[in-house]
C-alpha positions as CSV (number, residue, x, y, z in Angstrom):
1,X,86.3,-50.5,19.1
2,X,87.2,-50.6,15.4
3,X,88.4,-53.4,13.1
4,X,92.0,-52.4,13.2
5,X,92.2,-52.5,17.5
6,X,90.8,-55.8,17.3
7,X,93.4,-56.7,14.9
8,X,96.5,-55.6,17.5
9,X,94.7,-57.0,20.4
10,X,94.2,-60.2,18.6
11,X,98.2,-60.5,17.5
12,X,99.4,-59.4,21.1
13,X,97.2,-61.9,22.7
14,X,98.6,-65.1,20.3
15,X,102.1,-64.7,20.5
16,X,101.5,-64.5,24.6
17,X,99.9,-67.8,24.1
18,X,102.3,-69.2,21.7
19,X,105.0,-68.5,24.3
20,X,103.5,-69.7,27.0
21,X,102.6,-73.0,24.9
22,X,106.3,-73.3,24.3
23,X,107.7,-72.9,27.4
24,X,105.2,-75.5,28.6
25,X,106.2,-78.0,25.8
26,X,110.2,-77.4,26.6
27,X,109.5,-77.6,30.1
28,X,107.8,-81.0,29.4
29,X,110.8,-82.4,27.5
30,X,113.2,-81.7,29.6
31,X,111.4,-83.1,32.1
32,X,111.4,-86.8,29.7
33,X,115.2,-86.6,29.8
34,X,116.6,-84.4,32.3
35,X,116.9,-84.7,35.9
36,X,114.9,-82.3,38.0
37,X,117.7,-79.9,39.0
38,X,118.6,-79.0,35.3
39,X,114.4,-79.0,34.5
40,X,113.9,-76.4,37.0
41,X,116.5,-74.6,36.0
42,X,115.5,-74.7,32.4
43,X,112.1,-73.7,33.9
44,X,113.7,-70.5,35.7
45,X,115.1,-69.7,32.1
46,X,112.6,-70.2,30.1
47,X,110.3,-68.3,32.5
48,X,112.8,-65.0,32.4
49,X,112.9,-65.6,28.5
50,X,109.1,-65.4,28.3
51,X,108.8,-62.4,30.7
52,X,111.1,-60.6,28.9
53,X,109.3,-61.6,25.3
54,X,106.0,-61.2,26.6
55,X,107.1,-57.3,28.0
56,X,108.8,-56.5,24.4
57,X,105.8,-57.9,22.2
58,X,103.4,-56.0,24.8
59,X,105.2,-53.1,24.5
60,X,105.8,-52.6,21.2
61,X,101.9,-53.8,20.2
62,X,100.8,-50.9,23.0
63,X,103.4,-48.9,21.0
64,X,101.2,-49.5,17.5
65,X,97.8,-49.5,19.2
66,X,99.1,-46.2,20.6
67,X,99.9,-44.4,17.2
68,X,97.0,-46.3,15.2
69,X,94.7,-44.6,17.8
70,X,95.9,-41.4,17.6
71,X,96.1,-41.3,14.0
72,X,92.4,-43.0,13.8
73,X,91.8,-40.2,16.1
74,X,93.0,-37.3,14.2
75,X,91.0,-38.7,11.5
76,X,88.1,-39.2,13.5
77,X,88.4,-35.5,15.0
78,X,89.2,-34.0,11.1
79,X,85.9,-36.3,10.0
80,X,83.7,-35.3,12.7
81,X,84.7,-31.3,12.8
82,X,84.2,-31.3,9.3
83,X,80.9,-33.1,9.6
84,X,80.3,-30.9,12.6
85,X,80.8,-28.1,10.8
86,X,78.3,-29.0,8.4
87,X,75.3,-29.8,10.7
88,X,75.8,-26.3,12.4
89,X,75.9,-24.6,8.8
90,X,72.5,-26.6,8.6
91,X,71.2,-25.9,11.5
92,X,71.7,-21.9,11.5
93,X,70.0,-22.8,8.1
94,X,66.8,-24.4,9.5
95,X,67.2,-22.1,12.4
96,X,67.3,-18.9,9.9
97,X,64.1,-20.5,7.9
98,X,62.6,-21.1,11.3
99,X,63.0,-17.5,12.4
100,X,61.3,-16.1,8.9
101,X,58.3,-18.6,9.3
102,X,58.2,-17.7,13.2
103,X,57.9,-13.9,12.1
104,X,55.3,-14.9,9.6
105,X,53.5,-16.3,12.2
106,X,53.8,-14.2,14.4
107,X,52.6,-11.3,12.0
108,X,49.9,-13.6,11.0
109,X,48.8,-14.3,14.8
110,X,49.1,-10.0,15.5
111,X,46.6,-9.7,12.9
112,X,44.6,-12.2,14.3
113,X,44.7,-10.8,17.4
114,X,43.8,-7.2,16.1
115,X,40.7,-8.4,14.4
116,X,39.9,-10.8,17.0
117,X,40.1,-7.8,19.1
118,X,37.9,-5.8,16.5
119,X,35.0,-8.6,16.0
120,X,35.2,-8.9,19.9
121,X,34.8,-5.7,20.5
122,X,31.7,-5.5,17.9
123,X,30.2,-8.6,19.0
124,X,30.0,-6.9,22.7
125,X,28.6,-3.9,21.4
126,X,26.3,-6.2,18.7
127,X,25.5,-8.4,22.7
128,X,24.7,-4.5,24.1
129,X,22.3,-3.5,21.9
130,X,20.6,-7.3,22.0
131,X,20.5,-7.0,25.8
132,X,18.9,-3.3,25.6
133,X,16.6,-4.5,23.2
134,X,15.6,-7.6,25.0
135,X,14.8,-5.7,28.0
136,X,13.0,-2.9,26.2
137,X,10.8,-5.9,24.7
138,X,10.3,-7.2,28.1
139,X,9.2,-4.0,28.7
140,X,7.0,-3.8,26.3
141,X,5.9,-7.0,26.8
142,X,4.9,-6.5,30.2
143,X,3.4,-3.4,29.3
144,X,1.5,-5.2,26.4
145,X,0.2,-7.8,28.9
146,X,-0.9,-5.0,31.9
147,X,-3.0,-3.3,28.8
148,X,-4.5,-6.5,27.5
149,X,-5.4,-7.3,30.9
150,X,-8.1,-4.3,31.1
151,X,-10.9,-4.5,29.0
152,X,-11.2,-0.9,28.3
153,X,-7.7,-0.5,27.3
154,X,-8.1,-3.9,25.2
155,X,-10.5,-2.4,23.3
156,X,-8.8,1.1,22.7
157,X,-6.3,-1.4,21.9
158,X,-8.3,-2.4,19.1
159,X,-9.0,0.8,18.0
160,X,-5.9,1.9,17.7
161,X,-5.1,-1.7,15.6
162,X,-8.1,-0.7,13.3
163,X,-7.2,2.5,12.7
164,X,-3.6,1.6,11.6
165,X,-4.9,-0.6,9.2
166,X,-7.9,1.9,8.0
167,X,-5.1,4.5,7.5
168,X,-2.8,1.9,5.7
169,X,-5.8,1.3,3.5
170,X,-6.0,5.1,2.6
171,X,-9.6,5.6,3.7
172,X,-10.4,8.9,5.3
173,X,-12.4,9.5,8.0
174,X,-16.0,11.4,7.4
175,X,-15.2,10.5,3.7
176,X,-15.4,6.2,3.4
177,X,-15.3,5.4,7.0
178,X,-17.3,6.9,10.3
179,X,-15.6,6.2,14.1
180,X,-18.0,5.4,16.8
181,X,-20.8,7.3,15.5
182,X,-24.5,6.2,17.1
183,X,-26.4,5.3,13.9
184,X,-29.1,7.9,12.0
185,X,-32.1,5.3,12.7
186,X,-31.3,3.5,16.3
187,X,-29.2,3.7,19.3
188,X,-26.6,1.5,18.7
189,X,-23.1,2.7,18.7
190,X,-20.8,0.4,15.9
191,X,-16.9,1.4,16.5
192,X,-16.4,1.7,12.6
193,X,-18.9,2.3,10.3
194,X,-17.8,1.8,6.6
195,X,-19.7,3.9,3.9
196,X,-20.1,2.7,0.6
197,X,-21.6,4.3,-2.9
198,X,-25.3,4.8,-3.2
199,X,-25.6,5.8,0.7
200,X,-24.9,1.6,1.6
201,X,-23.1,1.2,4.5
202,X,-21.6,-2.0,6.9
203,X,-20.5,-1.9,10.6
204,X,-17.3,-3.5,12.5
205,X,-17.2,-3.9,16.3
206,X,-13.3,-4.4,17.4
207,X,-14.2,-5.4,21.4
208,X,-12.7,-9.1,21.3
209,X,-12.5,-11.3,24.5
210,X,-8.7,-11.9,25.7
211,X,-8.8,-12.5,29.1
212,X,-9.1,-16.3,29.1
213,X,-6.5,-16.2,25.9
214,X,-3.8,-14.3,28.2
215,X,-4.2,-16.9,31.1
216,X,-3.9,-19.3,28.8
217,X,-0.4,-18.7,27.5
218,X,0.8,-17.4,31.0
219,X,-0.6,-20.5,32.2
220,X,2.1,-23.1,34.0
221,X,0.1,-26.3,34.2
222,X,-1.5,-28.3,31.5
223,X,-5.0,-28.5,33.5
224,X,-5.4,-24.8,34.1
225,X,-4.0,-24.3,30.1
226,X,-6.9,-26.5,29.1
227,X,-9.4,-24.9,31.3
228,X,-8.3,-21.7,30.2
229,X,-8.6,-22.9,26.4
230,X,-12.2,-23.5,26.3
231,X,-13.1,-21.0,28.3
232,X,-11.3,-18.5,25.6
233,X,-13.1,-20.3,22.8
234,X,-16.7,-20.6,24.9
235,X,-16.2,-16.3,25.2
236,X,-15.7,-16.4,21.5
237,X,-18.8,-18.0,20.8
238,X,-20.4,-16.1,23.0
239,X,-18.6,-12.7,21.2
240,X,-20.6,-14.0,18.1
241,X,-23.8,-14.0,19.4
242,X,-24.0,-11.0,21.0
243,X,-23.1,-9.1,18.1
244,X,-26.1,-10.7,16.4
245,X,-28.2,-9.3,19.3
246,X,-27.1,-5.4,18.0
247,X,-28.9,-3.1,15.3
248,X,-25.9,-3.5,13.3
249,X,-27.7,-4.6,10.2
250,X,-30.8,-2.3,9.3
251,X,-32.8,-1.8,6.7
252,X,-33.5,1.8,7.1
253,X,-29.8,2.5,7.9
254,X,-29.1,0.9,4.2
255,X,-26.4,-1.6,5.9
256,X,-25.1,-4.5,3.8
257,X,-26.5,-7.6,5.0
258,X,-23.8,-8.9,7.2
259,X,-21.0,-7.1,10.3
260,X,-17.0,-7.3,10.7
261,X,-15.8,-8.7,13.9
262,X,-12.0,-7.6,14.3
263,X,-9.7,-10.1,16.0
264,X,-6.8,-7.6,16.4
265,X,-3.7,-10.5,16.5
266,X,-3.3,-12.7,13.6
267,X,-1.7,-15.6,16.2
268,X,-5.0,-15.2,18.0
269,X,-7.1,-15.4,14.8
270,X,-5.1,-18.4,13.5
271,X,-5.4,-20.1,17.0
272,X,-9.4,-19.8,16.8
273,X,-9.6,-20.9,13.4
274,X,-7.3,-24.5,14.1
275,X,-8.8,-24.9,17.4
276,X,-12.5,-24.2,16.0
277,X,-12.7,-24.5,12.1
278,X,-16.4,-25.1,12.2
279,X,-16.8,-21.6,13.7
280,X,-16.4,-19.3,10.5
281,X,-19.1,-21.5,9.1
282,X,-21.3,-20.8,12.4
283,X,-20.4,-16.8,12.1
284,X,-21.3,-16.4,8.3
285,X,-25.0,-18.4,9.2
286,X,-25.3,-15.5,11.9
287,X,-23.9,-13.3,9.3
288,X,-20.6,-12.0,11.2
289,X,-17.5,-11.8,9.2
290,X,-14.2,-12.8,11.0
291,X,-11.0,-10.6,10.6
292,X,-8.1,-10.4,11.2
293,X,-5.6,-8.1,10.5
294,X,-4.7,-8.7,6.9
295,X,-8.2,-10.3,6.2
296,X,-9.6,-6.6,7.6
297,X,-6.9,-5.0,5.4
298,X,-8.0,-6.8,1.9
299,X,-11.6,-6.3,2.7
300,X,-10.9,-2.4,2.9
301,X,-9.1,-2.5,0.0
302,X,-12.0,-3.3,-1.6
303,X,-14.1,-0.9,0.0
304,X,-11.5,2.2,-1.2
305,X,-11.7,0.7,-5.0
306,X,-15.5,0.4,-4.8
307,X,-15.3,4.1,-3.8
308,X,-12.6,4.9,-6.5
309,X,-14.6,2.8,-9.4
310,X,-18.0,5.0,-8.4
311,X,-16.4,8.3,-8.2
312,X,-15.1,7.4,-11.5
313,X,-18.3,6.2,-12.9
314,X,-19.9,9.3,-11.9
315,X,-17.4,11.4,-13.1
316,X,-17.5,9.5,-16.4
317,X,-21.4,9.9,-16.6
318,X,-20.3,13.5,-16.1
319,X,-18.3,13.8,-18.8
320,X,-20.6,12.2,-20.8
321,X,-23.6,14.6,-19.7
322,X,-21.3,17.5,-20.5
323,X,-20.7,16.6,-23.9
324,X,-24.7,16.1,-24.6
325,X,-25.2,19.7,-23.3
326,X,-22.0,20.6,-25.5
327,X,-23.7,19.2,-28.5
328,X,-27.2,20.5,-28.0
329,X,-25.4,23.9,-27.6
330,X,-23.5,23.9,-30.7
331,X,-26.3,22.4,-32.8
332,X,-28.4,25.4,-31.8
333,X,-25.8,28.2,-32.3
334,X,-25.0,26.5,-35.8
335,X,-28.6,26.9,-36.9
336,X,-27.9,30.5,-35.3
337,X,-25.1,31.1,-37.1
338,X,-26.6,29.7,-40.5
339,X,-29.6,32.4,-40.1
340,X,-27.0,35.3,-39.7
341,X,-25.7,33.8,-42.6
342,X,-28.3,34.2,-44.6
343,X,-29.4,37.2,-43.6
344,X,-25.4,38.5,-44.8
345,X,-26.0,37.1,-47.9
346,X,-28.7,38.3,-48.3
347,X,-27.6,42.1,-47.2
348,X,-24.9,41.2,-49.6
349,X,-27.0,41.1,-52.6
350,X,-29.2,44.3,-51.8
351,X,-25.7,45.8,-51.4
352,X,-25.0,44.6,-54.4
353,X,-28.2,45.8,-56.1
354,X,-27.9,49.1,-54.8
355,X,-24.2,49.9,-56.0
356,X,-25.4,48.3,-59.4
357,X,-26.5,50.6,-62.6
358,X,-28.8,53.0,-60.1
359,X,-25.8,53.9,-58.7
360,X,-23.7,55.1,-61.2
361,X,-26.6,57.0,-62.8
362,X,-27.0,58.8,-59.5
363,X,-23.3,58.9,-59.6
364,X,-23.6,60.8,-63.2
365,X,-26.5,62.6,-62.1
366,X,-24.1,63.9,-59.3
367,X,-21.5,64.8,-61.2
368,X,-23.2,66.7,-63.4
369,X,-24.8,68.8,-60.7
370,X,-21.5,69.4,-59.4
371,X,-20.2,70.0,-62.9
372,X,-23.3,72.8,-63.2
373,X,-22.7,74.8,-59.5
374,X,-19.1,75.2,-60.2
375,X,-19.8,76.9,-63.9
376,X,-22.2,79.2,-61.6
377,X,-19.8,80.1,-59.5
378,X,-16.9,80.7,-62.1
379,X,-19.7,82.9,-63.9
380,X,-20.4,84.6,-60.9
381,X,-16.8,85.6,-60.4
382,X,-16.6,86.7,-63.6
383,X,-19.4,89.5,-63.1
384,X,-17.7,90.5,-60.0
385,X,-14.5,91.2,-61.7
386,X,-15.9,93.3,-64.4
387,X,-15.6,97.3,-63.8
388,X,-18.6,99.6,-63.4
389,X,-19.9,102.6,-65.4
390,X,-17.8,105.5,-64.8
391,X,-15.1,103.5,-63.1
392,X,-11.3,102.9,-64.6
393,X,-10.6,99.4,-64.5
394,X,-7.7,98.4,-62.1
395,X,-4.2,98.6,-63.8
């Protein structure tokens, strides 16, 4: 309800009470100084008076609440189309704005898809391949552990190791390095043995004890992983020792004064050397050298440079040897050559001698020989043409 109802209501509902307070207050006078008959007829008059007020001022303030409403409500209803009107045209804004960033997004969310869909699809190929591979490696894993588990294949297993690493080092076999070859001067059969310049030699033996190693990492329980533990390193010892046991250094075999032992894993070798650091001190007292794989690589790189530094020293000494022989050569074909010298000069000068003054007088003498047989011959021709006694000379 606005300010303007409240107004009417307010006016209609005064002069009701002003009439009704005067009809009371008339009604009360007369009743001081009248008799009863003419108050209650006053009171009958004054009621129709106020009924038919009451009914006029009610009807004609319905009358103006009536058209001020209507009018307020025309305004209203101009106010609030026009106002309506304005919130749709803003709301078919927002609404167009909306539908641009909607299609924005929704472009933006179809590419997302599409390469979702791409880098799905090559993280389940990328998840493939990782699952082939892991099973091949558990293939070859388990294959790994049934060859490790035979000592013969261990040590071919070695072998092979060894060779990889001899062929990585560029030695060639017969030529720096010999492969399970029984040595000149015993019975003993080293798997490499490494030649060096001036006939020296050293030996490498590539059986190493796994078996205890390979229980120890497959083991489940800490007790049997520490039983297994120093029984691996016990067999390790014992590896040391027997290698001391073999002809692998000789004297009459021109071996270097110590042999290789090839561990053929480096986690192996490291294992050995944190669980028993004492023991490369032990091996080197019983003169066995410890490798590993890259230890075993560096040592043969030094075996294919002492080869390269000889054959170059020997070459050089060659060279050098060549050049003496050169030079004794050419000092004796100089003097050679200075004698023939010589001997031209002095063929030169007898030359000379000879085509000197004895030569031109033999030269005269010559000439004038000639110059006397062809004044014989002219005088014989002479005679010949001259006509005979009793004969006519030719006309």
């Amino acid at each position: 309800m606005n300010s303007e109802t409240a107004v009417i209501i307010f006016i209609a509902t005064a002069a009701g009470a002003g009439l009704g307070a005067a009809a009371v207050y008339l009604s009360v006078f007369s009743y001081k100084k009248n008799d009863d008959a003419r108050i209650v007829q006053d009171r009958e008059n004054l009621k129709g008076q106020f009924a038919a007020v009451s009914s006029e001022v009610m009807d004609r303030a319905t009358e103006q609440f009536l058209k001020l409403a209507e009018s307020r409500l025309e305004t209203q209803s101009v106010k609030a189309a026009s106002s309506l009107d304005g919130q749709r045209r803003a709301v078919e804004t927002s609404v167009g704005r909306l539908q641009e960033k909607l299609k924005e997004y929704e472009t933006l969310v179809r590419a997302f898809e599409k390469d979702r869909g791409e880098k799905y699809g090559s993280l389940e190929e990328m998840m493939r391949k990782s699952s082939q591979t892991t099973e091949r490696l558990q293939e070859t894993t388990e294959k790994l552990n049934a060859a490790l588990s035979n000592p013969r294949t261990r040590g071919q297993w070695g072998e092979r190791m060894a060779e990889d690493i001899l062929r990585a080092a560029g030695l060639l076999e017969n030529v720096q390095y010999r492969h399970n070859r029984t040595q000149d001067t015993s019975v003993s059969r080293p798997d490499f043995t490494f030649l060096l310049p001036d006939d020296h030699k050293f030996n490498m033996d590539v059986k190493f004890p796994l078996d205890n190693y390979l229980r120890m990492v497959n083991a489940d329980k800490d007790e049997e992983r520490d039983r297994f533990k120093k029984d691996f390193l016990r067999d390790v010892r014992n590896r040391v020792k027997e290698i001391t046991k073999r002809d692998y250094i000789k004297l009459d075999e021109r071996t270097l004064d110590f042999v290789v032992l090839f561990i053929p894993n480096e986690q192996v070798y490291g294992f050995v050397l944190n669980e028993m650091p004492e023991l490369v001190d032990e091996a080197l007292s019983q003169k066995v050298m410890l490798t590993s794989p890259f230890s075993l690589y560096a040592v043969l790189a030094i075996v294919r440079q002492a080869h390269e530094n000889f054959h170059f020293s020997q070459a050089t000494r060659d060279i050098v040897r060549s050049i003496v022989l050169f030079r004794q050569a050419f000092d004796k074909f100089k003097g050679r050559f200075e004698k023939v010298g010589d001997q031209l000069q002095k063929a030169v000068k007898a030359y000379g001698e000879v085509t000197g003054p004895s030569y031109k007088m033999l030269d005269q003498a010559a000439s004038r020989i000639e110059k006397i047989d062809e004044e014989e011959v002219e005088d014989d021709n002479s005679d010949s043409k001259r006509p005979s006694h009793g004969e006519s000379p030719e006309v």
